[in-house]
N, C-alpha and C positions, 0 to 999 in steps of 0.2 A: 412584391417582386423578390426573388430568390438573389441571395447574394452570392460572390464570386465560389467554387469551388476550393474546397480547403485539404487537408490531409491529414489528419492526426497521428500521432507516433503511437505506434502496436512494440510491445515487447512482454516479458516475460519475467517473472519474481523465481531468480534461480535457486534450484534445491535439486543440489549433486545425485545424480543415478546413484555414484557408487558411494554406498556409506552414508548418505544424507550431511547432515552438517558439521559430524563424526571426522568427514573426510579431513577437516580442517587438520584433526591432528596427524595425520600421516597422509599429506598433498601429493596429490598424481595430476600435474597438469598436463598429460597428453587426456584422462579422465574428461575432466574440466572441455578442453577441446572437444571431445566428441560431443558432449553435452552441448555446446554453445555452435557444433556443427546443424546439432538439429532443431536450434530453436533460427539460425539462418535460413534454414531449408524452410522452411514456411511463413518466411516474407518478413519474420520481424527485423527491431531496427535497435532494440536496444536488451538491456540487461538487469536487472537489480539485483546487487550482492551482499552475503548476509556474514562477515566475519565475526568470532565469538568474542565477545568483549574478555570474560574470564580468560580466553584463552593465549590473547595477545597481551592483557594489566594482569599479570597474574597475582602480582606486590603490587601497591601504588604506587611504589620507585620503582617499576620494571614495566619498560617497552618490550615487547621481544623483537627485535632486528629481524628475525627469519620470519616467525608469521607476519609483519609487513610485507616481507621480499613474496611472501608465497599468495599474498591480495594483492602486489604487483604484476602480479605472472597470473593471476585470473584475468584482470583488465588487460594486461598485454593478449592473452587467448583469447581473449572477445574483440579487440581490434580488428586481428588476424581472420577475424570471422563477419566485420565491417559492422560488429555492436560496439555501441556507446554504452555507459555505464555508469549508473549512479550507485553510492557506498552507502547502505547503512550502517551507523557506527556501533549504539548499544544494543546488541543483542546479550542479554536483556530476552525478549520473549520469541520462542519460534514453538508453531505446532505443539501447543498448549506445556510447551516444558521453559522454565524461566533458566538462564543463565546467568549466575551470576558470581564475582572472585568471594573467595573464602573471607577476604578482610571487611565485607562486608553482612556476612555470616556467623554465627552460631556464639563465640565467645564476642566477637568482634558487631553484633548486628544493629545494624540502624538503618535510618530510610536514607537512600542512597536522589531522594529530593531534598530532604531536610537536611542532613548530616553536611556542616563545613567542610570538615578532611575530603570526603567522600566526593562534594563536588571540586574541593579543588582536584582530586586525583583524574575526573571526569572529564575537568578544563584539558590537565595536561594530556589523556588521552584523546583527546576530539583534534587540540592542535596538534598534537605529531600526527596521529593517521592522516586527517584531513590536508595535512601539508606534504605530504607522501602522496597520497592519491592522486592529489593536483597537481602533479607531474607530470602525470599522463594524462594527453591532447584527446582522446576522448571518455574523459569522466564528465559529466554534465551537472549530475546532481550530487549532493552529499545528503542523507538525511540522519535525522541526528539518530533513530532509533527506533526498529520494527516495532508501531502498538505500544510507545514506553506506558501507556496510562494501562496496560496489563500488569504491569507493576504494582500496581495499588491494587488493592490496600495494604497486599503485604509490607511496602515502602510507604509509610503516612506521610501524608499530604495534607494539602487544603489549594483551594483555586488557586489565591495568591501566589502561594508556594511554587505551585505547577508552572505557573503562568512565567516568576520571576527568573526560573529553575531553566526552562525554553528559552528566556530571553537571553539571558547569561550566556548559553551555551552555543546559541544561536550569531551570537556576537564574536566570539571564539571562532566558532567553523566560519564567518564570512573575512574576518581577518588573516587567516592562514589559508583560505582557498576562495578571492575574493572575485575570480574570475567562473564560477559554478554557482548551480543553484543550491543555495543554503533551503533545508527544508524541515517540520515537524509534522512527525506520525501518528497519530489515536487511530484508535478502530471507536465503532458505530454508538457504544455508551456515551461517549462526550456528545451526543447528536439528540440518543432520545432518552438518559436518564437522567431523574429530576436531580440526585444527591452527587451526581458523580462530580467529583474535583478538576477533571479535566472539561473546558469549556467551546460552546462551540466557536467563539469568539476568536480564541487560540488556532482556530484551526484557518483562519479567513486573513489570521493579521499577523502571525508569526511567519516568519520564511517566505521566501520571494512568491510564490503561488501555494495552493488550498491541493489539499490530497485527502483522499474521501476511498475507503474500504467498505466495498458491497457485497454483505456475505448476507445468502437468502435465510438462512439457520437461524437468526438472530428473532424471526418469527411472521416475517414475512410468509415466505413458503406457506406458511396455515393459514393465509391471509383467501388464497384461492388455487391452491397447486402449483405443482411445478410449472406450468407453461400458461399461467392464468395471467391480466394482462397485471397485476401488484405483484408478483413477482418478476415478470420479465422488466420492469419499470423500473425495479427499485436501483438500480443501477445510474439511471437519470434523476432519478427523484432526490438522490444525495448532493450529486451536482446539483439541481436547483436550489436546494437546501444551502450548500458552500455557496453559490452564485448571491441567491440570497442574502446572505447575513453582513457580505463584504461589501464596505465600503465604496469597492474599486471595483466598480460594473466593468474592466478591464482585465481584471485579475482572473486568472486562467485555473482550471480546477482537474486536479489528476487523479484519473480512476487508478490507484495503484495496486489495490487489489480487485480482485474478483475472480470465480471460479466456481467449479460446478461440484458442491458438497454433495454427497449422500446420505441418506435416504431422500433431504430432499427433492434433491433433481436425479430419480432411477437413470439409470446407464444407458438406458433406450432410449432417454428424452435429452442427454447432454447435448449432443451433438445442434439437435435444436435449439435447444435452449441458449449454449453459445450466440447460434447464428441470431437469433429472435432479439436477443438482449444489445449487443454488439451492432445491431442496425439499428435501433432503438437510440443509445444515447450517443454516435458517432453523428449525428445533426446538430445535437446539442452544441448552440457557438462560444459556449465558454469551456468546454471540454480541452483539454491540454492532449493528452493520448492515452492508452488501454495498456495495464500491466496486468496479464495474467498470472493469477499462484494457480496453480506454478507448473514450472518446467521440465518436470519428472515426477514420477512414482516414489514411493518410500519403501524399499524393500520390506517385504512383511518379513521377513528374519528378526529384523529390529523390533523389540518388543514394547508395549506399555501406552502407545498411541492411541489415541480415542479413533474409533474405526474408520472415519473419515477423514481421516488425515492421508492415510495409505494410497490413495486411489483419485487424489487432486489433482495429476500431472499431465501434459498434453501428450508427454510420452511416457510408455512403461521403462523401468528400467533396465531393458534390454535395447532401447532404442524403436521401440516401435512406438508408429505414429496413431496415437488414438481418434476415434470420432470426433470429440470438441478439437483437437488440433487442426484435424481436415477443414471441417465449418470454419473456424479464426481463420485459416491461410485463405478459406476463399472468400471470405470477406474483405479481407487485406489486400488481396488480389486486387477485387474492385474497386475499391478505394484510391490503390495507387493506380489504379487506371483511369479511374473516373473524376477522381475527387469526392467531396462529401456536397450537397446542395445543403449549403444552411436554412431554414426558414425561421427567419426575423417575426414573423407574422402571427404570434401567439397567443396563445387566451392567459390571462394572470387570473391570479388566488391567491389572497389574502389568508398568510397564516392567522392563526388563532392568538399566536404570542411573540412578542420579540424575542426574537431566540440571544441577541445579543446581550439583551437587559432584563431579559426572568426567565435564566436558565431553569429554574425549579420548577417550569411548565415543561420544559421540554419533552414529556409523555403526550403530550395533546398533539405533539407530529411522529410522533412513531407508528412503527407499521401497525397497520390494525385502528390507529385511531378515526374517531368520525373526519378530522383534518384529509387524512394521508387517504382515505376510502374519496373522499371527494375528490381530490388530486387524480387519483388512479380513474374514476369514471370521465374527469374531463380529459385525460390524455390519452383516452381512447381514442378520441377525437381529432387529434392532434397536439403538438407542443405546450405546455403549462409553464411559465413564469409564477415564480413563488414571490408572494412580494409580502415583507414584515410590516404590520401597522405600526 
């Protein structure tokens, strides 16, 4: 029997038209407005915003008052546009460039997990933003930091460290903004590589719900093509993966990234691929709701970006509306009309290893493995439950 209809929240990983995240240093919030006008024009409901961490602690003893006021007046123009908003804090990593202040640099360099000074400067940034943010009546989320586990190895580590490092930090932002979701961010290594310091554990048990980045690049895509069914899946497959590992068969799992890279998915097949993938894991009943990266184009002016980065956006940076933005609003469309029909009624599969207790296997569920190839053949079928022995 199908259970009641649901609705999942659709929004958008913003990355400013004008300037990219550049803009931050010289803020044009009528800018920002048109931007967040056209991610409303296509049915979304919320926001993700990326303030520069160097740019705001530029000292460890320095807040800057103005780049607050000016990640105040983002949220307030996404209000005004009836998006909610969650704040990532360290950036830290965007569009393969790391950001980070000088005092943890060159004369000054140490790993900004390990180094005392460094997290206490980190404590007091998390609590002043995070207690500013929380002002405004629609911020939802806080998460502590785009991808922090991109940081490593240049920042050394170890599990422990990571794990104790989140927890810390995570204790901090629910303190000062106790009425939001407190959250932690990795992308897909904490998922399927064996040495990586960041765990999937972290990812199911830190912060009030599980956030899960689905990028096809990672090696998927070569798994069977762009529109093959282990690419269009892999988006689900994470989800069951987070579903998976956590305790709290309750516990909710956010597609926060996802988006249509190139070469993998050619420019003739996004728009597809969007829609294919997007009704694909929107059944899924532990799915929380769909953040697309992202919101805009990267002006090619800007130089030095790996060539897929430019061309991620639902719109160009003139405001026009691309083929994957059309496919997401009309899915959205249906969705708030129809609802989602959950189906309960799934076939499980028995991972190869605990992902909780031998992270060092974790290559035996990456894309491509005999695991993840079985997955993919039975959800052709319909819905797959991952279940750990």
């Amino acid at each position: 029997m199908l259970s009641d209809p649901v609705t999942p929240r659709f929004g958008a990983n913003h990355v400013p038209s004008a300037g990219w995240f550049y803009s931050w240093l010289d803020y044009d919030g009528d800018a920002v407005r048109r931007d967040f006008a056209d991610l409303a024009g296509i049915g979304m409901d919320h926001v993700r915003v990326f303030p520069v961490w160097p740019w705001i602690q530029p000292n460890r003893a320095i807040i800057r008052a103005r780049a607050i006021e000016d990640l105040l007046d983002t949220i307030d123009a996404a209000a005004e546009h009836g998006l909610s908003v969650a704040v990532d804090l360290i950036q830290g990593h965007l569009s393969s460039f790391d950001f980070l202040p000088s005092w943890v640099l060159t004369w000054h360099k140490t790993s900004l997990f390990e180094d005392p000074a460094v997290r206490d400067g980190l404590t007091t940034y998390v609590d002043t933003v995070a207690r500013a943010v929380a002002t405004r009546p629609n911020v939802f989320a806080i998460t502590l930091g785009n991808e922090v586990n991109n940081l490593w190895p240049d920042s050394a580590t170890t599990p422990e460290t990571s794990t104790g490092w989140a927890q810390d930090l995570l204790t901090t932002l629910k303190k000062a903004a106790p009425d939001v979701l407190a959250l932690h961010s990795v992308f897909d290594d904490a998922w399927y590589k064996a040495d990586h310091p960041f765990h999937p554990v972290d990812v199911v048990e830190l912060g009030d719900l599980s956030t899960v980045h689905s990028w096809v690049f990672n090696g998927v895509s070569r798994v069977d093509g762009p529109l093959g069914p282990a690419t269009l899946s892999h988006a689900d497959y994470l989800v069951e993966l987070a579903a998976a590992t956590s305790l709290d068969p309750r516990r909710p799992v956010w597609l926060q990234e996802i988006g249509v890279p190139g070469p993998d998915i050619p420019v003739d097949l996004q728009a597809e691929f969007t829609r294919r993938t997007v009704e694909l894991v929107v059944p899924n009943p532990a799915l929380w709701g769909v953040t697309w990266w992202s919101s805009h184009d990267i002006d090619r002016r800007l130089l030095d970006f790996p060539d897929r980065e430019y061309d991620l956006g639902l719109f160009t940076v003139d405001h026009q509306r691309k083929p994957a933005a059309q496919a997401l609003a009309d899915v959205i469309a249906e969705v708030r009309a129809n609802g989602v029909q959950l189906q309960p009624e799934a076939t499980t599969l028995t991972a190869p290893a605990n992902l909780r207790t031998e992270p060092h296997r974790r290559p035996e569920v990456a894309p491509g493995s005999e695991f993840h190839r079985q997955w993919v053949a039975a959800r052709s079928n319909g819905p797959v439950r991952i279940v750990l022995p």
